[in-house]
N, C-alpha and C positions, 0 to 999 in steps of 0.2 A: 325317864327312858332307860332304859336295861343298856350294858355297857357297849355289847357286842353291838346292839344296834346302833348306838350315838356313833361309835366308831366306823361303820358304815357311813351312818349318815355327814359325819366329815369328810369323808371322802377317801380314808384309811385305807380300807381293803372293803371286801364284801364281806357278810356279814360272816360266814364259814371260816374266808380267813382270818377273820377277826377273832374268831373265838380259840383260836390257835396262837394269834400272839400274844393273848392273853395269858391262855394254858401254859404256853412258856416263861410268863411269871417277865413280859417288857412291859406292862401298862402300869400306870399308878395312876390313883387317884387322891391329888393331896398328895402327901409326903408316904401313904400304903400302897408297896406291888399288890394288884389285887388278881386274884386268878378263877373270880365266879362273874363268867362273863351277862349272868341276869342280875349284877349289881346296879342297882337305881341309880344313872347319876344326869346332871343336866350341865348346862354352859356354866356353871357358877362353880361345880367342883374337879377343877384345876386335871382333865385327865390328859395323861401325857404316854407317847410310845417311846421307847427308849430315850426317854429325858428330855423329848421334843413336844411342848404343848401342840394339843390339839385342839378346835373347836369346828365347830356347822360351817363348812361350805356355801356361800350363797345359793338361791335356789335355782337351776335351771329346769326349762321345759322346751321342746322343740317340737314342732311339727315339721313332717320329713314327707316328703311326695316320695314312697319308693320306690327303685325302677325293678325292672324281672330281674333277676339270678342273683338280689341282691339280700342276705340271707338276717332273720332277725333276732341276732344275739350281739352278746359286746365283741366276741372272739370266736372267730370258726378254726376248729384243727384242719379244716380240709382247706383254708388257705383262701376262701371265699371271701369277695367284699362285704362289711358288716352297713347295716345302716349306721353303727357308731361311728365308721369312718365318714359319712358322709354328712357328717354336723359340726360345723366349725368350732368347738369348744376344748377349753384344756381342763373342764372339770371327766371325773367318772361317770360316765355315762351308762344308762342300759333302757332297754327296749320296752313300754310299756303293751304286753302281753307281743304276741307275733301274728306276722302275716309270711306263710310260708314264698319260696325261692319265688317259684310263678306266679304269686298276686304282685297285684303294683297299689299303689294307693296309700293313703291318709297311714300313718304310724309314728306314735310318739316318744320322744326322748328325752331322759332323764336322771337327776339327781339325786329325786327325791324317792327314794323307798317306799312309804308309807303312802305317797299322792300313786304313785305304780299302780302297789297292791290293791287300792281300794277301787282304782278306775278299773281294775282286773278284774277283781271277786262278783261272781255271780249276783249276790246277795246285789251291790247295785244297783244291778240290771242298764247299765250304760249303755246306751242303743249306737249299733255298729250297722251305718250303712253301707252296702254291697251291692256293686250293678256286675252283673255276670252276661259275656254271653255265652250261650248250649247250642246245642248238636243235639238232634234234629231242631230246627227252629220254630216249630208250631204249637206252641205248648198250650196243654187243655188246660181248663178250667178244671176240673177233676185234679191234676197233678198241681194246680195255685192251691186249692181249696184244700189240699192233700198238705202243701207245705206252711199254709196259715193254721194250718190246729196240731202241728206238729209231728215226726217224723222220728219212726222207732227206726233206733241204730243201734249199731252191736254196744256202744256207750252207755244204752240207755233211751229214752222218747227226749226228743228235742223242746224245747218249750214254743211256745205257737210265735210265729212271725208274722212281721210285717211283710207283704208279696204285693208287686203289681208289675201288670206288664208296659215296660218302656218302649219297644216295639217290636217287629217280629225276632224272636231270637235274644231279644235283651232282657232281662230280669231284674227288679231290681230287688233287696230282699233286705229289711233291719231284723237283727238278730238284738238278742239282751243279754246273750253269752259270748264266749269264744271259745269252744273248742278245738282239738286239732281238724282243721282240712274241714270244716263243719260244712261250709256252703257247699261245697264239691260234692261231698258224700250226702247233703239232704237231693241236690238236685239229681244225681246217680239213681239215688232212691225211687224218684218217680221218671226214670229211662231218659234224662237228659245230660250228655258229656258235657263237662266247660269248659270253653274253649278259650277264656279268658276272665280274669275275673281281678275287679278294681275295687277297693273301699275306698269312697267318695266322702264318709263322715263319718264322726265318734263324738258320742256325746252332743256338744253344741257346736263342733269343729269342723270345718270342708275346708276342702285345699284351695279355695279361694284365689282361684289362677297359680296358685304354687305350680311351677315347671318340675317335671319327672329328674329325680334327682335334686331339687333345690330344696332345704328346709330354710323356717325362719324359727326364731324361740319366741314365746308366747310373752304379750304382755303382763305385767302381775294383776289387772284385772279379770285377763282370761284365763289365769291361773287359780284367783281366787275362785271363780265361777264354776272351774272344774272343783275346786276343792268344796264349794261351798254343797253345789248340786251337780254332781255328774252326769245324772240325766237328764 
C-alpha cells in the first residue's frame, strides 16, 4: 500500500494531509525520513509520524438513517450538522458517497477508504434505492418508460433505471450510480417536482426499522458482504 494511503488508513490524516507530513520530511519508515508519499509499505514496515508508531485502525462501517438539513461530509464550514456527528465513534470517519441537505435515508459511514471508494465508483454499479414523492402526482407511463432507458442531462445520458409506481405520487426508482442531485434532476426532466425524497437501500442494506437520526455499525459479516459483492 503506497504510504500516503496506509497513513490515511490508520487514521492519521486524510490522505491530502498525509502527503504533506510526509513532504515535511515527519514520517519514517524503519529508521529512513521518507518524503515519496507512493512508497510501498504495509503493517510490518515500522511507519512512524514524528517518532510515534503507527499502524490500521480497526475497521468501522455504520449505517446512519439521515434526517433533512443534515449535510454529508466529515466537516461543514457553514457550521451544519455532519452525518459524522451523528455516529457514536472516536475513529475518522467519512461519508460513503452523499445524499444532499433535503434527502433523508440510508447513508454510510466510514473508516475505511478503499471499502468507500469501491461502493462509490460507477464501475460497481451498487444499486441505490430511492422512493421519491413529485408534484404533480399522476405520473405517465411515458415519463416511467422515459426514466427506465435513461435520461439525457446536461452530465451526460443517465444509465437506465430501475422505475415503478408505489402509488399515486410515490416513485420509487434504483439507480447503479450517484451523481449530484441525479433523482431530482431525472424526475424534473420528465415535469415532475420532489417533494421529498428518501433512500430506503444500497447495495444489500435497508434501514431495517433504523429511527431518522439513529445509526448502528455493521456486523463484519455485512461488511464482508459489502466487500465481497456490493451489488
Amino acid at each position: 500500500m503506497r504510504l500516503a494511503k496506509f497513513l490515511a488508513h490508520c487514521g492519521v490524516a486524510s490522505r491530502r494531509a498525509a502527503e504533506g507530513l510526509i513532504a515535511a520530511g515527519r514520517v519514517t519508515v524503519g529508521p529512513e525520513v521518507v518524503t515519496d508519499p507512493a512508497r510501498d509499505v504495509d503493517e510490518a514496515s515500522n511507519v512512524a509520524v514524528d517518532g510515534r508508531a503507527v499502524e490500521p485502525e480497526p475497521r468501522e462501517v455504520h449505517v446512519l438513517n439521515k434526517p433533512q438539513g443534515v449535510v454529508s461530509t466529515a466537516k461543514d464550514t457553514h457550521g451544519r450538522r455532519t452525518v459524522v456527528e451523528l455516529v457514536a465513534s472516536q475513529r475518522r470517519l467519512y461519508p460513503v458517497g452523499r445524499l444532499d441537505a433535503d434527502t433523508t435515508g440510508l447513508i454510510l459511514v466510514t473508516n475505511d477508504g478503499s471499502l468507500a471508494a469501491r461502493l462509490s465508483h460507477p464501475r460497481y454499479e451498487v444499486p441505490r434505492t430511492y422512493r421519491a414523492t413529485v408534484d404533480p402526482g399522476d405520473v405517465s407511463k411515458a415519463a416511467l418508460d422515459a426514466l427506465r432507458g435513461g435520461i439525457e442531462l446536461e452530465d451526460g445520458r443517465t444509465a437506465p433505471a430501475g422505475v415503478q409506481k408505489v402509488s399515486r405520487g410515490r416513485i420509487e426508482l434504483v439507480l447503479h450510480e450517484g451523481r449530484n442531485r441525479q433523482v431530482r434532476r431525472m424526475l424534473e426532466a420528465v415535469g415532475h417536482r420532489v417533494a421529498a425524497l428518501e433512500r430506503v437501500a444500497f447495495g444489500g442494506l435497508t434501514l431495517d426499522g433504523l429511527e431518522r437520526g439513529a445509526s448502528r455499525q455493521l456486523t463484519n459479516d455485512e461488511v464482508e458482504r459489502l466487500t465481497e459483492s456490493p451489488g
